[in-house]
C-alpha positions in Angstrom: 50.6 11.7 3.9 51.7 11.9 0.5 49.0 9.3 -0.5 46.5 11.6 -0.4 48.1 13.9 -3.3 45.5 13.0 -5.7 43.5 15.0 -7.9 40.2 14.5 -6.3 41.1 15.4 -3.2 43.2 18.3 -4.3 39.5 19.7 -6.5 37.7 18.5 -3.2 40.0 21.1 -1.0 40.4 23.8 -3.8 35.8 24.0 -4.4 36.4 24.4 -0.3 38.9 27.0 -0.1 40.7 24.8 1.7 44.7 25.6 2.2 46.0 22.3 1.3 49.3 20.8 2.5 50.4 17.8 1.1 53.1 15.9 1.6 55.7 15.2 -1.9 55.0 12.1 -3.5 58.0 10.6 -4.9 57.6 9.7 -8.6 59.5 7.4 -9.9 59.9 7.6 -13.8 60.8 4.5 -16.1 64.5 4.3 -16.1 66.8 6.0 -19.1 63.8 8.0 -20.4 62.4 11.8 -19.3 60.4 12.3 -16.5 57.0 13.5 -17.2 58.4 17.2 -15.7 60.7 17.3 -18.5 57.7 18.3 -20.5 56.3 21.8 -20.4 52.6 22.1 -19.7 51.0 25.1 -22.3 47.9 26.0 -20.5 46.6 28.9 -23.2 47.2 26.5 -25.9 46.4 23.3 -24.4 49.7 21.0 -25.4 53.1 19.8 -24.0 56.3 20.7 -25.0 59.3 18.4 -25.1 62.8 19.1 -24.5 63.1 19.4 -28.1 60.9 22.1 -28.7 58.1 19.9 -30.2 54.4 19.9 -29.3 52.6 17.0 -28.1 48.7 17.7 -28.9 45.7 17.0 -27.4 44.4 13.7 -28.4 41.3 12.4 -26.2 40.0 12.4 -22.9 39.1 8.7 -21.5 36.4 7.9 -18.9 38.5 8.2 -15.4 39.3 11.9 -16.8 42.7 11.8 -18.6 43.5 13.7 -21.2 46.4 12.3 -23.6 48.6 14.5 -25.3 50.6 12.6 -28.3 53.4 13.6 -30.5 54.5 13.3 -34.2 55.5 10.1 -35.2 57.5 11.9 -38.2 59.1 14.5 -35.7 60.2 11.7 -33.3 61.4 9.3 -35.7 64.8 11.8 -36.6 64.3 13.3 -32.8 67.8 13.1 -31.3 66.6 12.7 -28.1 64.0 9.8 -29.0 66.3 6.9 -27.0 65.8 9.0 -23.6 61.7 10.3 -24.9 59.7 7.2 -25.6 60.4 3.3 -26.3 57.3 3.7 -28.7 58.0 1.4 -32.1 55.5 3.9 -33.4 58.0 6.6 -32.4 55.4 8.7 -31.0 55.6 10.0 -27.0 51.8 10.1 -25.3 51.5 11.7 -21.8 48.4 12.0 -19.7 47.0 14.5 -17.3 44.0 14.9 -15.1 41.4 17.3 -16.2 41.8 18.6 -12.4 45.6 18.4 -12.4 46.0 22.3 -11.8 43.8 21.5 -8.2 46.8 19.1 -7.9 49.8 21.5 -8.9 48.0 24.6 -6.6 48.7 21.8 -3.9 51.9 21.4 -4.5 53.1 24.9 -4.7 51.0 25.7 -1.2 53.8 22.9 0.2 56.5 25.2 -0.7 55.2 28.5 0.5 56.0 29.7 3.7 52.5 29.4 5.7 53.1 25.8 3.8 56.3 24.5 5.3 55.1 26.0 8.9 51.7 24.4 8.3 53.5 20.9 7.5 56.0 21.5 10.9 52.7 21.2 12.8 51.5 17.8 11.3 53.8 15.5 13.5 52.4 17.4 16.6 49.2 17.3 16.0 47.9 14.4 13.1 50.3 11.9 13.7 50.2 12.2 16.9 46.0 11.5 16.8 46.4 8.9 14.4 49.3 6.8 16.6 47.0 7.3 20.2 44.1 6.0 18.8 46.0 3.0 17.3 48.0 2.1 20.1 45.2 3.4 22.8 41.8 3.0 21.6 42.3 -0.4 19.5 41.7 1.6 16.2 44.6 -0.4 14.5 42.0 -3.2 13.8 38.3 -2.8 13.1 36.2 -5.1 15.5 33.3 -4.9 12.3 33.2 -5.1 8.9 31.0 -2.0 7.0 31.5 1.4 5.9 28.7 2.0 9.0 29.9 0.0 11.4 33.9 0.9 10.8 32.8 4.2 10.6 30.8 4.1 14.3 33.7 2.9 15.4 36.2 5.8 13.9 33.5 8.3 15.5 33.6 6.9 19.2 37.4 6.5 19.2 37.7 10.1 18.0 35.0 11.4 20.6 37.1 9.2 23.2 39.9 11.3 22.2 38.0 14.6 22.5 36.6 14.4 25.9 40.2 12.9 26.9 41.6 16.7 26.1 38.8 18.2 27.1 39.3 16.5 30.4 43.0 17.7 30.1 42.5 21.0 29.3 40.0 21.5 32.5 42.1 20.0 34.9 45.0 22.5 33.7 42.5 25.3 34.2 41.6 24.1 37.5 
C-alpha cells in the first residue's frame, strides 16, 4: 500500500535488511510550477540543483527532521524559469527533505528491480488476500474495543484464527 512509503518505515526496513516493496505514491505537485523531481539531489555536496543550473543550499533542519534547501533570492529574481519555480514574493525557491529520504529512495528503486516487480505480483495473492478474509470473515473490519491492547488482542486472535485455518488446510491436503 503506497501509504506506507514513508521515511520511517523505509529506515525501519533498511536497519533490518529488509527488501522493501512499496507500492508508488502518486505525488501531486502544485499546478504550473516544477515538481520537486525537477530538482537534482547533490549528495557529496549536500544541495539541489534547479533546472537552471542554480544551487539551492542547505539552510536548517527543523524538529520532525527536514532539512530545507533555499535558493538565491538575486539569482531567481532574473531566473527565466521563476513563473514555473516558485510563487515566492521573496523570489527565493525552498525544498525539504527527510534526513532518511535515501532509506526512502533505496525503496523505491527495489520497486523497479526485477526481484521487485515479481515480489509486488505476489502481494494480491497473498496480503490482500489476508487482509480482505479477516475483514469480511473474522469481523476485523470493526474493532469490538477501544485500546492499543485491546485492538491489538483482537488483531492477534483473528490472525491466529487465520493460521490454524491453513494449517488445518494444508493437513487435510496431506492427508
Amino acid at each position: 500500500d503506497s501509504g506506507y512509503l514513508t521515511t520511517p518505515i523505509c529506515k525501519g526496513l533498511s536497519d533490518r535488511h529488509i527488501f522493501g516493496v512499496i507500492a508508488h505514491r502518486r505525488y501531486h505537485p502544485t499546478r504550473g510550477l516544477f515538481p520537486k523531481w525537477k530538482f537534482q539531489y547533490d549528495s557529496e555536496q549536500d544541495r539541489y540543483i534547479c533546472p537552471n543550473q542554480q544551487t539551492l543550499t542547505y539552510s536548517t533542519t527543523d524538529r520532525k527532521g527536514y532539512r530545507s534547501y533555499k535558493s538565491s533570492p538575486e539569482t531567481c529574481s532574473s531566473c527565466p524559469f521563476l513563473e514555473n519555480c516558485t510563487k515566492s514574493k521573496k523570489y527565493q525557491k525552498v525544498i525539504t527533505r527527510h534526513v532518511w529520504e535515501d532509506h526512502k529512495e533505496k525503496i523505491r528503486q527495489n520497486r523497479l528491480t526485477v526481484s521487485g516487480k515479481n515480489l509486488y505480483k505476489k502481494r494480491k495473492e497473498k496480503i490482500e488476500r489476508s487482509f480482505a478474509d479477516s475483514k469480511q470473515l473474522h469481523g476485523l473490519r470493526y474493532c469490538r474495543l477501544r485500546g492499543k491492547r485491546n485492538v491489538s488482542e483482537q488483531v492477534l486472535l483473528t490472525a491466529a484464527c487465520q493460521n490454524m485455518k491453513k494449517i488445518a488446510t494444508y493437513l487435510a491436503k496431506r492427508s
